[in-house]
Structures are given as C-alpha cells and as structure tokens.
BATI-542498 format. One record per residue: residue in one letter; chain; x, y, z of N, C-alpha, C in turn. Coordinates in steps of 0.05 Angstrom, whole numbers, plus 5000, padded with zeros to 4 digits. Layout:
N
aa, ch, nu, nv, nw, cau, cav, caw, cu, cv, cw
A, A, X, Y, Z, X, Y, Z, X, Y, Z
...
//
This chain:
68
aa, ch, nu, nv, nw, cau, cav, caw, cu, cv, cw
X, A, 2986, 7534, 4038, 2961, 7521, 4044, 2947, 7514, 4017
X, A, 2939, 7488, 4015, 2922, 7484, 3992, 2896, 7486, 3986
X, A, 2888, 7489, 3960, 2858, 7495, 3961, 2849, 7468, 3964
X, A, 2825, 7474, 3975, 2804, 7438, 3977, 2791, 7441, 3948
X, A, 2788, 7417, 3943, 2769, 7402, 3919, 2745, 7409, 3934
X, A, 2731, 7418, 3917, 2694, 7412, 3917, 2684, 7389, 3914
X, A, 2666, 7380, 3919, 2649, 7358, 3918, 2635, 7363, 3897
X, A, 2612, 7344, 3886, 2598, 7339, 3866, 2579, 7356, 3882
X, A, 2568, 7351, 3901, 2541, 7362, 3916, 2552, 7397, 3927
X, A, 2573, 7405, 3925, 2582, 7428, 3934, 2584, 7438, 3912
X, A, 2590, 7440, 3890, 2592, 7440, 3872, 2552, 7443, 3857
X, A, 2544, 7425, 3855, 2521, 7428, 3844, 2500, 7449, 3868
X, A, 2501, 7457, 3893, 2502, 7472, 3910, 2515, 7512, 3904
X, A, 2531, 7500, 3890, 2546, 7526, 3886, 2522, 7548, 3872
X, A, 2522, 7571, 3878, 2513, 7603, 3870, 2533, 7614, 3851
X, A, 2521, 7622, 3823, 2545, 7639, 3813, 2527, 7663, 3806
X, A, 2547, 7684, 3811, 2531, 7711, 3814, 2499, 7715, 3818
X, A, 2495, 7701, 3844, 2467, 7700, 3854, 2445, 7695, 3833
X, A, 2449, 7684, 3810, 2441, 7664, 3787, 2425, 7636, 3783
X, A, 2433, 7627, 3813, 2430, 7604, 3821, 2449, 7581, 3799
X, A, 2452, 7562, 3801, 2481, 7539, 3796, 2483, 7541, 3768
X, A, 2504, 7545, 3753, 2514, 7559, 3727, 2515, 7536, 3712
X, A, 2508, 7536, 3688, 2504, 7512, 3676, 2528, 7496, 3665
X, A, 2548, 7499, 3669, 2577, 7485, 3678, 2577, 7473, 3701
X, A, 2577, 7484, 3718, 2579, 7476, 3751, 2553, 7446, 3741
X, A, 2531, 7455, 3738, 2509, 7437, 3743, 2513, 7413, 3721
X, A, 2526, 7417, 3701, 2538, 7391, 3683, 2560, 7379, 3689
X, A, 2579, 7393, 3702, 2598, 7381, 3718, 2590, 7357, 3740
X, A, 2577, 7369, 3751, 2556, 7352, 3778, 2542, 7333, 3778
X, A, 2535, 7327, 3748, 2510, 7307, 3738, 2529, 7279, 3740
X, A, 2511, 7254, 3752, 2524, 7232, 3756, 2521, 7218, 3728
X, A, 2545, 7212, 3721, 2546, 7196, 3706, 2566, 7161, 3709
X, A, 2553, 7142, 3703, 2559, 7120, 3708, 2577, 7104, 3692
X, A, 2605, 7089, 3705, 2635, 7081, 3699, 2636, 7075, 3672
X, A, 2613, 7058, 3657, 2616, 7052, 3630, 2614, 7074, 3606
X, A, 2605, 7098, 3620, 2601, 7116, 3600, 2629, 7139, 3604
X, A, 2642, 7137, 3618, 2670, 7149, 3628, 2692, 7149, 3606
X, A, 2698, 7170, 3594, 2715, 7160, 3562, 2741, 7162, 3578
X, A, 2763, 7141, 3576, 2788, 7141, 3576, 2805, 7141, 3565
X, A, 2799, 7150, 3535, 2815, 7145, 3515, 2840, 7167, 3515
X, A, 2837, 7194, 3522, 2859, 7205, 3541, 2876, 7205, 3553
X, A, 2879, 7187, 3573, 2899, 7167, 3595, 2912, 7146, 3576
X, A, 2944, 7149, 3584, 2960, 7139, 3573, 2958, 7110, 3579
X, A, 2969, 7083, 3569, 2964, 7066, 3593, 2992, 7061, 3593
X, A, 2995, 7050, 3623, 3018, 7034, 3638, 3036, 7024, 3614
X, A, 3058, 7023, 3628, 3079, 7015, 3613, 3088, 6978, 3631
X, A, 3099, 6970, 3619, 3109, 6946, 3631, 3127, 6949, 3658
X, A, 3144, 6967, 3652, 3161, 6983, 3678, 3144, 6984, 3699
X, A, 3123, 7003, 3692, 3102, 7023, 3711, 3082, 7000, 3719
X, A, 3073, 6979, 3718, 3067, 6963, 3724, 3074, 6936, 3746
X, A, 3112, 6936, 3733, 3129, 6929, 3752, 3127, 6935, 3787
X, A, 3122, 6960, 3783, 3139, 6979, 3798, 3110, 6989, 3821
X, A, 3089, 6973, 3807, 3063, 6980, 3829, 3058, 6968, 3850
X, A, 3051, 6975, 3873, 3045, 6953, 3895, 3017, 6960, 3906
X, A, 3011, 6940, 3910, 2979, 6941, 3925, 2972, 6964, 3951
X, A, 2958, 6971, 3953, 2952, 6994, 3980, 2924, 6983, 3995
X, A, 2935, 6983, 4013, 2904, 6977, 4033, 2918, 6951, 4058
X, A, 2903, 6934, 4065, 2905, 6920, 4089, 2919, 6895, 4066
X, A, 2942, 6875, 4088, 2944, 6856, 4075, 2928, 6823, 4075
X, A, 2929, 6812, 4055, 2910, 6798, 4054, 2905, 6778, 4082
X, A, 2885, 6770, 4090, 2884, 6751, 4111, 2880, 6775, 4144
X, A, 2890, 6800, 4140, 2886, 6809, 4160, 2858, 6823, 4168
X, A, 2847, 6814, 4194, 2820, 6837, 4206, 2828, 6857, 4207
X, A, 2800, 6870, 4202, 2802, 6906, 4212, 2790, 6910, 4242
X, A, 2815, 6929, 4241, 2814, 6941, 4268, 2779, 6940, 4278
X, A, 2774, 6937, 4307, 2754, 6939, 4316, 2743, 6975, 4319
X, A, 2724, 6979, 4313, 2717, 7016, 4316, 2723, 7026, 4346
X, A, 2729, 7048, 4349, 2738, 7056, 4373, 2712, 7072, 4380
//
C-alpha cells in the first residue's frame, strides 16, 4: 500500500508536536508563482525523449463526455 502525498493545505494544516505548523511544513506550503520556480535542476529532454512523447488527454476535435 502506498503512502498518499499531502496537499499544500494539509500540509500547511499539519501539527508538529502540538507546536502548531513547523516552520518547514509552513514554507513548504507558501504559494509561490510559475515564474519564480527554479528549474535549473531538471535535465532537459533529449531529441530521442522527445521523439518518443505523445500527447495525453482527449483527441483533438472530440466533445467531452456529457456529466452523469
């Protein structure tokens, strides 16, 4: 069985030793916005690995399902 991921709000929610939210947990949690996101870490794609990608989701031109 796997563990679940926390959320940002479960997470900023979290108690550590009845302390109230640990100041990791609560910097972890803080929103921060896409342009300030450093990626310089992440390798990038290779030409191969690029090849070799295919799109995920609905294909183009088709409706979504009506809600049940």
């Amino acid at each position: 069985m796997s563990k679940k991921k926390s959320t940002h709000k479960e997470l900023a929610n979290k108690k550590v030793r009845g302390q109230g939210v640990s100041p990791e947990l609560q910097k972890e949690a803080e929103y921060m916005p896409d342009n300030q996101i450093d990626y310089s870490d992440i390798p990038e794609l290779t030409d191969e690995e690029l090849k070799r990608a295919r799109r995920v989701g609905r294909p183009k031109g088709s409706k979504p399902r009506p809600p049940t």
